[in-house]
C-alpha positions as CSV (number, residue, x, y, z in Angstrom):
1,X,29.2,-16.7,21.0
2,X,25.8,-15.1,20.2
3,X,25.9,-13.6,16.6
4,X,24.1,-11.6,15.1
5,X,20.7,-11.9,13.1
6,X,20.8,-9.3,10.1
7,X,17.3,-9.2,7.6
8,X,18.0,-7.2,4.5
9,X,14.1,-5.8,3.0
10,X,14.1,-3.7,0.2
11,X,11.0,-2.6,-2.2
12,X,9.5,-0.1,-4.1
13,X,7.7,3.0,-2.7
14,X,4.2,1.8,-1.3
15,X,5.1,-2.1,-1.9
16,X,4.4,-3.3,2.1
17,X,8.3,-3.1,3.0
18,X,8.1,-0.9,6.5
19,X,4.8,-3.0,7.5
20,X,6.4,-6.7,6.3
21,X,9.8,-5.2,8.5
22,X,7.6,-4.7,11.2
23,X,5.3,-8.2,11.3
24,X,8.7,-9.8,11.3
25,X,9.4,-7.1,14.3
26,X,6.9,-8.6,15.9
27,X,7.0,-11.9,15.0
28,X,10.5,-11.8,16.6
29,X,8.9,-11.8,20.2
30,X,12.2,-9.2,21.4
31,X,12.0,-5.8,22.6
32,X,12.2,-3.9,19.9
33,X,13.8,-0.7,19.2
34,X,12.6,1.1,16.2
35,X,15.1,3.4,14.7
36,X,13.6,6.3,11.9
37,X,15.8,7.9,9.8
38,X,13.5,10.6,8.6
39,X,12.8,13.9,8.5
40,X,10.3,15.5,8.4
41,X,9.9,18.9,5.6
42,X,6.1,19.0,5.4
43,X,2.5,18.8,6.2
44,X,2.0,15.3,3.6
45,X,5.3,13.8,5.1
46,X,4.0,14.7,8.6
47,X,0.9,12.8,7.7
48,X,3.4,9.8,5.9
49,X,5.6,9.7,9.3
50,X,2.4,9.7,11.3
51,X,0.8,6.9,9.3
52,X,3.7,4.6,10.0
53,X,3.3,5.9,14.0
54,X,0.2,4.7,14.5
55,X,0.9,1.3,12.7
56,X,3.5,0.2,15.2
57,X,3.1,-0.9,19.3
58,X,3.4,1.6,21.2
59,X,5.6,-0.5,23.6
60,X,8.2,-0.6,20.9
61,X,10.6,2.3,21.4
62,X,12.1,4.8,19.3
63,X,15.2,6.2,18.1
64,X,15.3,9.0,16.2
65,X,18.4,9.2,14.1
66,X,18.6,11.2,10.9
67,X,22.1,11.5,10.5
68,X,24.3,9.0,13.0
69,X,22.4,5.6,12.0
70,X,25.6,3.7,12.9
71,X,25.8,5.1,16.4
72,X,22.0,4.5,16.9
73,X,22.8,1.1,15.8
74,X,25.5,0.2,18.1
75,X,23.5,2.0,21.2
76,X,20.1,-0.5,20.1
77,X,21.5,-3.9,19.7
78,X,22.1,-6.3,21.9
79,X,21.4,-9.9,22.5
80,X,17.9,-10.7,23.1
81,X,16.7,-7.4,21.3
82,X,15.3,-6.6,17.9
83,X,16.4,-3.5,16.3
84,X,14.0,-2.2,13.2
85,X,16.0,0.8,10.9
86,X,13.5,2.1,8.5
87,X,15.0,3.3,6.1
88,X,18.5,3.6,4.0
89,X,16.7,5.5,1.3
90,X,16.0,8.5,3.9
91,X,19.1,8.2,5.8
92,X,21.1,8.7,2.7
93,X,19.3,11.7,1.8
94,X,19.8,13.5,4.8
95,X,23.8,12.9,4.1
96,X,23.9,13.6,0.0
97,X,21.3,16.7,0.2
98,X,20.9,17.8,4.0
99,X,18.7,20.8,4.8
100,X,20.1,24.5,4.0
101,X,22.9,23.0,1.8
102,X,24.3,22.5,-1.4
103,X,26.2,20.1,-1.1
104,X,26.7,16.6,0.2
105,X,27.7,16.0,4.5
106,X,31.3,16.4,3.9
107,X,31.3,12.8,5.9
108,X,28.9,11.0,4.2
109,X,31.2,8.1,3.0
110,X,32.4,8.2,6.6
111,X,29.3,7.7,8.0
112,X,28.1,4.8,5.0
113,X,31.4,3.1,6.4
114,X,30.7,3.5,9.8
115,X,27.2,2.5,9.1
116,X,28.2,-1.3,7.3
117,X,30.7,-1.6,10.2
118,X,28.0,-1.2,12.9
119,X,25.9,-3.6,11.0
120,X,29.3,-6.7,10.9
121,X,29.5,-6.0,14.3
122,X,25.8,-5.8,15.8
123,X,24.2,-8.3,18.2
124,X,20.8,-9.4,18.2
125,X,17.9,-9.0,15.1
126,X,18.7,-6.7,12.9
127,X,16.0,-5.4,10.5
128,X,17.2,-2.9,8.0
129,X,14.1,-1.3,5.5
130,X,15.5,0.4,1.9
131,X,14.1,1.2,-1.1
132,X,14.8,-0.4,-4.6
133,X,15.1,2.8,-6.8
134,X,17.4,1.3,-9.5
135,X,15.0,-0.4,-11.4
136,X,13.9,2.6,-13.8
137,X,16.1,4.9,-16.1
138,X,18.6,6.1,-15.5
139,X,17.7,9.9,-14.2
140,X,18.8,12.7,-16.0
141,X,20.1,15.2,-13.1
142,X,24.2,14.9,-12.0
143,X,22.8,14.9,-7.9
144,X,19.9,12.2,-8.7
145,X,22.5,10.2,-10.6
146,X,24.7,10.3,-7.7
147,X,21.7,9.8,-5.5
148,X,20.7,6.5,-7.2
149,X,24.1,5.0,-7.4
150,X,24.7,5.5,-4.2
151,X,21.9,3.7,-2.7
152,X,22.4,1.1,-4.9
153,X,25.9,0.2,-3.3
154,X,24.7,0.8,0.4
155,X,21.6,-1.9,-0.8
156,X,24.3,-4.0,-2.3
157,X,27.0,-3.3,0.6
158,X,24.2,-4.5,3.4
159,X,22.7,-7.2,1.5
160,X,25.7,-8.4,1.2
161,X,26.2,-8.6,5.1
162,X,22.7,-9.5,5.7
163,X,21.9,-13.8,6.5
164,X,18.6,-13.1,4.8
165,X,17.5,-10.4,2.2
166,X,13.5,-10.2,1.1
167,X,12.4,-8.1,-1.9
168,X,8.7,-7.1,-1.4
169,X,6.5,-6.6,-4.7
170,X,2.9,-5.5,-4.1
171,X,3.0,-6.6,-0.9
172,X,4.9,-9.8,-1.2
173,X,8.1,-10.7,0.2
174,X,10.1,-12.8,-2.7
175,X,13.0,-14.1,-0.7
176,X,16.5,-13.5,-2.1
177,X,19.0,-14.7,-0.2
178,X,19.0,-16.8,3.1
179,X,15.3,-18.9,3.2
């Protein structure tokens, strides 16, 4: 039976994370399918998204899924391939504060589950980018609160599924589980 092959990398904002995902992309020697999870609000984003663009093969393809990462998931992996989601911390945002709303996707727990399920049962690599955010104080605002716990259960939750999890710091992958 061919299993799968899930890598956990998570980092602070700017520490290498999306371009050590990628080397490991590449590295991988499969047909890869990048999957991005943002979107994009403005002209410096726009720039941020476009950065990351031009850093990647162009052979690789890309899926663009702001909202149903489990369904791009299951659609991307496959034996023999290498799927690259970058990242949680966007994804999640789109749920808990989407667009012309004040309020959370009324299915964002749905769609976290579906999410960790798609990840137990995917096939192939499986390179999953998030951001460490919990390492500061705790923030002052009921919604960034939520925000921040959150994401530190979907870290934990997929970390906990991953074979290997890498924490990169100033550009350095320190290897936390699975060597």
């Amino acid at each position: 039976m061919i299993s799968r092959d899930l890598t956990f990398i998570v980092g602070g904002a700017r520490s290498g994370k999306s371009a050590h995902a990628e080397r490991l992309a590449a590295a991988s020697g499969l047909p890869v399918t990048y999957v991005a999870t943002a979107r994009v609000a403005d002209d410096e984003f726009a720039d941020r998204v476009a950065h990351h663009r031009a850093r990647r093969p162009a052979h690789w393809a890309l899926v663009e899924a702001p909202l149903d990462l489990a369904g791009a998931l299951d659609a991307a992996a496959a034996p023999g391939r290498c799927v690259l989601i970058d990242c949680l911390t966007l994804w999640l945002a789109n749920l808990l504060c989407p667009p012309d709303a004040a309020a959370p996707a009324d299915d964002w727990l749905a769609r976290l589950d579906a999410f960790a399920a798609a990840c137990e049962r995917a096939r192939g690599t499986v390179l999953v980018v998030s951001n460490e955010i919990g390492l500061g104080v705790v923030p002052l605002g009921a919604a960034t609160r939520q925000y921040v716990d959150e994401l530190g259960r979907l870290n934990q939750r997929i970390a906990a599924l991953a074979d290997r999890a890498t924490l990169i710091v100033a550009g350095l992958p320190v290897v936390l589980k699975g060597g």
